[in-house]
C-alpha positions as CSV (number, residue, x, y, z in Angstrom):
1,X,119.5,60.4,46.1
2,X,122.2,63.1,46.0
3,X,124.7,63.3,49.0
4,X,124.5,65.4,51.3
5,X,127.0,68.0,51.6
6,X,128.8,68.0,54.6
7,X,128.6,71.6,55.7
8,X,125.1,71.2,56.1
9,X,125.7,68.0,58.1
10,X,128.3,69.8,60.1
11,X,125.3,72.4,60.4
12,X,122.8,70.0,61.3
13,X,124.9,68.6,64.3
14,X,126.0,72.1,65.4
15,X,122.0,73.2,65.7
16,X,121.0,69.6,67.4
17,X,124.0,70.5,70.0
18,X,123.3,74.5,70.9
19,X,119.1,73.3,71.3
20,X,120.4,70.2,74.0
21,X,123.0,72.7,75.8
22,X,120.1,74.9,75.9
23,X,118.1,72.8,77.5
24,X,120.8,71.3,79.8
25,X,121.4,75.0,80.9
26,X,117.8,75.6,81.4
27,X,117.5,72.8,83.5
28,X,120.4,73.3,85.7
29,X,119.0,76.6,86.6
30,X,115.7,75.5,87.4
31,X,117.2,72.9,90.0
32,X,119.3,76.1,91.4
33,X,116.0,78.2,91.7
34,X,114.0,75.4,93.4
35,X,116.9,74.1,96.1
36,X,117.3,78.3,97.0
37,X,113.5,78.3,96.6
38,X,112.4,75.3,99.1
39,X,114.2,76.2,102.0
40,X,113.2,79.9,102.2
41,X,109.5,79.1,101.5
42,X,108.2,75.6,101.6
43,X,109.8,74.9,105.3
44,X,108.9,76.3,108.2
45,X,111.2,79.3,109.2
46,X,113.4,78.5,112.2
47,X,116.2,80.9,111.7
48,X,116.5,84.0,114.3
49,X,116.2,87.2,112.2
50,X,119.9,88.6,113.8
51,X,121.5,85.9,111.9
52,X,120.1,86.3,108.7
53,X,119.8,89.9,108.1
54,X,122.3,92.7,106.7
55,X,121.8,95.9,108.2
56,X,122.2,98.7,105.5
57,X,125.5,100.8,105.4
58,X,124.8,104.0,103.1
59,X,128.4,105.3,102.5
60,X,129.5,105.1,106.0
61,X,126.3,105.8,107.4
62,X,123.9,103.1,109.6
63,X,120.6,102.7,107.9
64,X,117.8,101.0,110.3
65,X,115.8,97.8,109.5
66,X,116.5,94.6,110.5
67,X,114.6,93.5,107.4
68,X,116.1,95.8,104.8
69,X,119.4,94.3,102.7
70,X,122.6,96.8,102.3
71,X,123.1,98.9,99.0
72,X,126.2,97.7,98.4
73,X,124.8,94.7,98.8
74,X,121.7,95.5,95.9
75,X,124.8,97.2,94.2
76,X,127.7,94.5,94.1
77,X,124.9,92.2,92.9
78,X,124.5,93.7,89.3
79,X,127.7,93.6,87.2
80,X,127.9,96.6,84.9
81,X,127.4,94.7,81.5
82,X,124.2,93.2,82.4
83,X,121.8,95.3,79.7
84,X,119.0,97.1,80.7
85,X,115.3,96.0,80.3
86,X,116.1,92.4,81.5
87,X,115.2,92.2,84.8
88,X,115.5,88.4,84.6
89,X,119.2,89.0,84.6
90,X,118.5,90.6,88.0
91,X,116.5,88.1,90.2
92,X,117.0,84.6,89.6
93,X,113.1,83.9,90.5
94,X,110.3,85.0,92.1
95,X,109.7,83.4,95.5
96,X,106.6,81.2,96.1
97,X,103.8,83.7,97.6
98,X,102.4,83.4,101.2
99,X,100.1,86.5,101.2
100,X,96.7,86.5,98.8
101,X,95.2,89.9,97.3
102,X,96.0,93.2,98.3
103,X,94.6,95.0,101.3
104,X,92.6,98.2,100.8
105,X,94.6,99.6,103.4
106,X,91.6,99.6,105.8
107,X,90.4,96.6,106.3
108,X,92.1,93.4,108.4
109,X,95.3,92.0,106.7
110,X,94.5,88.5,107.6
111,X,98.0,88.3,105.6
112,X,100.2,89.9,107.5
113,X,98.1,90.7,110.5
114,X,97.2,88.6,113.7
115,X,93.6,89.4,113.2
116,X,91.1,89.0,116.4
117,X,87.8,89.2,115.8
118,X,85.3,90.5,118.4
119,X,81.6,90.3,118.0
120,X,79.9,92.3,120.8
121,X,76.6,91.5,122.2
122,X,75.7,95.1,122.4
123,X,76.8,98.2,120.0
124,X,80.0,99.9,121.6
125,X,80.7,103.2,121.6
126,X,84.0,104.1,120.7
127,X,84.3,106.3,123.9
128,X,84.5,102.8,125.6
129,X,87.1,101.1,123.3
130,X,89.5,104.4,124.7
131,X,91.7,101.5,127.1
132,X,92.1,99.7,124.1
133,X,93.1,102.3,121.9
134,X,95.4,103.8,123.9
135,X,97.4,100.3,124.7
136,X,101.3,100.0,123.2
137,X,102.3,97.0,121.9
138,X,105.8,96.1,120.6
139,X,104.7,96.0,116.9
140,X,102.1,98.6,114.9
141,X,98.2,97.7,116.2
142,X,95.2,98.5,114.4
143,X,91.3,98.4,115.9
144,X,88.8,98.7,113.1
145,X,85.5,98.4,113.5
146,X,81.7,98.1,111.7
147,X,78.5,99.6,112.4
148,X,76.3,96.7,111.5
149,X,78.1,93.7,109.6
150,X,77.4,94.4,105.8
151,X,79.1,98.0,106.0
152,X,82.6,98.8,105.5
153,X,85.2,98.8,108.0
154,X,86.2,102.0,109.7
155,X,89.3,102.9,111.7
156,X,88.7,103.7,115.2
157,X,90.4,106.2,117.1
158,X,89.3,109.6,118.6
159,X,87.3,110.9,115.7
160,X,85.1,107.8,115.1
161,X,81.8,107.8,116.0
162,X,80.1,104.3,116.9
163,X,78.8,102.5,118.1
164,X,80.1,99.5,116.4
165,X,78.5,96.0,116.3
166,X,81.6,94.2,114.7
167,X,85.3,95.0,115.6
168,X,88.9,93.6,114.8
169,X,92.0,94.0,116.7
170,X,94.9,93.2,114.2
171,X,98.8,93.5,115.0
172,X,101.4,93.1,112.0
173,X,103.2,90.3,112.0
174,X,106.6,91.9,110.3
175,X,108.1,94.8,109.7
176,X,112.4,96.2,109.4
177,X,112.3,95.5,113.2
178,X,111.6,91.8,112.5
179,X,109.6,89.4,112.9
180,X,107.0,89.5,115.8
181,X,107.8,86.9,118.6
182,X,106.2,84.7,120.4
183,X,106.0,86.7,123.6
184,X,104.8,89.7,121.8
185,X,101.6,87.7,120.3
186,X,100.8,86.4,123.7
187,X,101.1,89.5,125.2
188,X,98.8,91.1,122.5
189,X,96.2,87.8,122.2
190,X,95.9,88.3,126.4
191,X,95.7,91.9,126.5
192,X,92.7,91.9,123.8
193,X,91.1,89.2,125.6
194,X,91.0,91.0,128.9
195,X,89.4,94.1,126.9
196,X,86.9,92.3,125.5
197,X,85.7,91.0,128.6
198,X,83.8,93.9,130.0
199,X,82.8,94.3,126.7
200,X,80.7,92.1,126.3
201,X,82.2,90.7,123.4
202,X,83.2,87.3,122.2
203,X,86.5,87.1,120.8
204,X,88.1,84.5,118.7
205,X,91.8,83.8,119.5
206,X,94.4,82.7,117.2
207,X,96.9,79.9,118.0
208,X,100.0,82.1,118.9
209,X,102.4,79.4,118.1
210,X,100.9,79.3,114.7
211,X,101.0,83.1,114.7
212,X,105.0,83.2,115.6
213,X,105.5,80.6,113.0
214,X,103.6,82.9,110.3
215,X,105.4,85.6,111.7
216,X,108.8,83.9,111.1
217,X,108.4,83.5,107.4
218,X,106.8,86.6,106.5
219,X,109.7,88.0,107.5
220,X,112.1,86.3,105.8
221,X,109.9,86.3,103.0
222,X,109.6,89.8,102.9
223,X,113.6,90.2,103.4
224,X,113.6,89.0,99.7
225,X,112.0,91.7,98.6
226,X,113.7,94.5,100.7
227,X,115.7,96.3,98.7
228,X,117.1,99.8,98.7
229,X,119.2,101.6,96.2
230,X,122.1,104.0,96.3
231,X,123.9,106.4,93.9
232,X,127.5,108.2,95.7
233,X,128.2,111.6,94.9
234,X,131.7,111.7,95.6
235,X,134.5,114.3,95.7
236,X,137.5,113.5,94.0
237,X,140.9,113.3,95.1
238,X,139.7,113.7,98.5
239,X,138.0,117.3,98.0
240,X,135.1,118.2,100.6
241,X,131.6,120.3,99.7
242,X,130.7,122.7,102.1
243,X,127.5,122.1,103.9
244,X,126.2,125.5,102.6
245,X,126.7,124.5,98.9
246,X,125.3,121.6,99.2
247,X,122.4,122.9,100.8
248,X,122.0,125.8,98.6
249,X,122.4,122.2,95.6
250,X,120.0,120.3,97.2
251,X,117.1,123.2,97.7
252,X,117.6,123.8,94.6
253,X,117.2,120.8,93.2
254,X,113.8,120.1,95.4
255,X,115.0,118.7,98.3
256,X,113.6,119.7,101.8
257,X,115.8,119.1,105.1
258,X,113.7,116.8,107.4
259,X,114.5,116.4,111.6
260,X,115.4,113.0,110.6
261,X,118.6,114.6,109.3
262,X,118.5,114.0,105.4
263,X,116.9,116.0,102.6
264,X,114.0,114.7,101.6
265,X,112.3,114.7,97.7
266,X,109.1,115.0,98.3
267,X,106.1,114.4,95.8
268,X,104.2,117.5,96.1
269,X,100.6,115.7,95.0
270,X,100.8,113.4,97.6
271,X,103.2,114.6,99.7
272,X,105.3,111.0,99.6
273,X,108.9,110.8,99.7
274,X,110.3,109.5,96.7
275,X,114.1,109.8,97.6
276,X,116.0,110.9,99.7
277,X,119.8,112.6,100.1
278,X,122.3,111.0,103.1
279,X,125.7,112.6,104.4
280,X,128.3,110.2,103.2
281,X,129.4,110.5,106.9
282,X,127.7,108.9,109.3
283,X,126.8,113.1,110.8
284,X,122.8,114.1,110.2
285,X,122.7,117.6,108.4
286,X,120.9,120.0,110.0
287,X,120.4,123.7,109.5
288,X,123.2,124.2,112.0
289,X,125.7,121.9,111.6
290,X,125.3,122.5,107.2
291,X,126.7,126.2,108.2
292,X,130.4,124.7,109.1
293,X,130.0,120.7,107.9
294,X,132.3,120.1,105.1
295,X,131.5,116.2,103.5
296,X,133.2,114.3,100.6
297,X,129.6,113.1,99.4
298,X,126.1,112.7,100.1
299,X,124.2,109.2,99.1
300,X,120.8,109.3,96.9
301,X,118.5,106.3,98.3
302,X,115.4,104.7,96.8
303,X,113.7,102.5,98.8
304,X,111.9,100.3,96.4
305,X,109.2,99.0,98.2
306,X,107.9,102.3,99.7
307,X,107.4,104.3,96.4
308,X,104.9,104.2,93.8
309,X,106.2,103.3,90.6
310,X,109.6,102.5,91.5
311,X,111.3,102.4,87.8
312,X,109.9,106.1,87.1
313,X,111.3,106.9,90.3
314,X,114.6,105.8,90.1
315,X,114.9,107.9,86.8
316,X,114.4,110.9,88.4
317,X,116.5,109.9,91.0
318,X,119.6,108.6,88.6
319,X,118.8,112.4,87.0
320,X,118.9,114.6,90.0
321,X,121.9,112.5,90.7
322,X,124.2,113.7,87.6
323,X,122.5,116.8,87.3
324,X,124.1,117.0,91.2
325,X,127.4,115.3,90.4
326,X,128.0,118.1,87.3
327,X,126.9,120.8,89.4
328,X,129.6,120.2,92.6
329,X,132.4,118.9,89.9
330,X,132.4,115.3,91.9
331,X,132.0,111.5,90.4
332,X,129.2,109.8,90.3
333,X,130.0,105.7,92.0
334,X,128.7,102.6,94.3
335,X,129.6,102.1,97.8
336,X,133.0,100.9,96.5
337,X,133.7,103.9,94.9
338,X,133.5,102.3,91.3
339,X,132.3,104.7,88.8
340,X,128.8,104.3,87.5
341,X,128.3,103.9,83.8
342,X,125.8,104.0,82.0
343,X,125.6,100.7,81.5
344,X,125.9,100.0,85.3
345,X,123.0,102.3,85.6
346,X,121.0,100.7,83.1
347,X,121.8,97.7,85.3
348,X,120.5,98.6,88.4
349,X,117.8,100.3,86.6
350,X,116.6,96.7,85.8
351,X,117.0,95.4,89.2
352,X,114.6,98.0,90.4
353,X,112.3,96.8,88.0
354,X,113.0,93.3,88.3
355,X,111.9,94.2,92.1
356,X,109.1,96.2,91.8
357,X,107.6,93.2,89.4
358,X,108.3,90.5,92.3
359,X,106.9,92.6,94.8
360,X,103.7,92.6,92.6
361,X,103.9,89.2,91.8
362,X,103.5,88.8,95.6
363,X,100.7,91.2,96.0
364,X,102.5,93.9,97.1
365,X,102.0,97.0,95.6
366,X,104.8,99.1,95.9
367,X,103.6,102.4,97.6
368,X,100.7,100.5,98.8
369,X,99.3,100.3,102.6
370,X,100.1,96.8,102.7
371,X,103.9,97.8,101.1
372,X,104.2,100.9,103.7
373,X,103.5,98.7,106.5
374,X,105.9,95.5,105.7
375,X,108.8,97.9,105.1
376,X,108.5,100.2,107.7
């Protein structure tokens, strides 16, 4: 039997090594996954949402949502050699998933509602449901309602026409403002169970403790899964844009000016905002203050959840963004001022879609009804 030669061997030893460090490696990030993983989603949440949560700074300027995570934050996450097209690179793992199919948008979330159930002994007409309509509650409430039990639900509000023979009252659990507490469900459990009582109807009460608890870790759940994105179009050495450039910039480009003091690009199909366009400062524009406001930049922000087709999105976003930066001479950077590459931008590409798989993965369709009401 001829010897064998000892590159090979040397070879043969080399291979057998790089396959056990791979596995090594692979198992040592598996344990890292599961330890983050158990505590966010296997135990019962206990932590208050104002100690867990990063409100969003966009350049200077406060972003609301207790829920949402900062862009620098989404930013600083990604370093700029991290190559596009591997959203792995971006989230370590998908969380485990508390929340089943997606909602049709019309029906009860069971998921992320606190769903009551009322089953009147007569049909109601929806002129005697106006009390209930018309009560406030700390978080979004939604009465839906059936004409006989196999047909579909309907939202009630003035324009319905009844009567109804089945009816749901449903308040979401989470949204950016939190988590909804335990005072909050009973006040909404009691004040649906005094309505149903002239009613006539029989109506079948959650636990609220249970309810708080759900509440709890949806939200932090859904704080995973927050994030928005944002590009810096920044003077150099400390130069200012007059508001009237920019606004004649940003018109031109497709942006409207909203009351909520940002342009806004809107999707003229649907009328959705995909993106939108933030002072640098913390000042809203307006169409009198953009006639004297000078500013060294304006932010572009995606907010992943709320958009259909997030990735496609953020490319016309990352356009409209150099196409912006060329036209006012400025730089193109994070919310460190760091210049965005391409390869940085490839980056955060992949964490959108790295994002916008996750959500999905949790039954969350970006865009969707169920998305516009977690992240709102």
């Amino acid at each position: 039997m001829p010897a064998l030669n000892p590159l090979f061997i040397a070879l043969l030893i080399a291979g057998a090594l790089l396959v056990i460090g791979v596995i090594i490696v692979n198992w040592l990030q598996e344990r890292r996954v599961r330890r983050r993983i158990d505590p966010a989603f296997r135990k019962p949440a206990v932590a208050s949402r104002d100690t867990d949560r990063v409100e969003p700074m966009l350049g200077g300027a406060d972003a609301s949502g207790a829920m949402a995570t900062s862009v620098q934050e989404a930013n600083d996450a990604i370093p700029d050699d991290v190559p596009a097209g591997e959203p792995e690179a971006q989230i370590e793992a998908l969380p485990e998933i508390p929340v089943h199919a997606e909602s049709d948008g019309i029906a009860p979330d069971d998921d992320i509602e606190s769903v009551i159930d009322l089953q009147p002994q007569q049909p109601i007409p929806t002129k005697a449901l106006a009390g209930a309509l018309g009560m406030r509650y700390e978080k979004p409430v939604r009465w839906m309602g059936k004409r006989a039990p196999g047909l579909p639900w309907q939202t009630l509000d003035g324009s319905a026409s009844g009567p109804w023979q089945v009816l749901a009252a449903c308040m979401l659990l989470a949204n950016r403002s939190g988590a909804a507490t335990r005072e909050e469900i009973d006040a909404f459990l009691r004040s649906v169970s005094q309505l149903a009582a002239p009613l006539n109807a029989a109506a079948k009460l959650p636990d609220a403790a249970a309810e708080a608890a759900r509440a709890e870790e949806l939200d932090r759940f859904c704080a995973d899964l927050d994030v928005q994105i944002g590009l810096t179009v920044l003077k150099s050495d400390m130069g200012q844009i007059a508001g009237t450039r920019l606004r004649g910039v940003a018109e031109a480009a497709g942006f409207k000016l909203t009351p909520a003091g940002q342009f806004d690009f809107v999707q003229d199909e649907t009328g959705a905002t995909l993106f939108s366009l933030q002072n640098y400062r913390q000042e809203p524009f307006s169409i009198e203050n953009l006639r004297a406001l000078t500013t060294p930049g304006v932010v572009f922000i995606l907010d992943v959840p709320r958009v259909v087709d997030p990735v496609r999105v953020f490319d016309q976003m990352r356009l409209a963004a150099k196409r912006m930066t060329h036209t006012l001479e400025a730089v193109l950077v994070d919310d460190n001022r760091r210049a965005l590459t391409d390869a940085s931008l490839s980056a955060i590409r992949g964490q959108v879609q790295a994002t916008a798989a996750a959500l999905r993965e949790a039954h969350i369709e970006p865009g969707s009804p169920r998305a516009l009401r977690l992240f709102g």
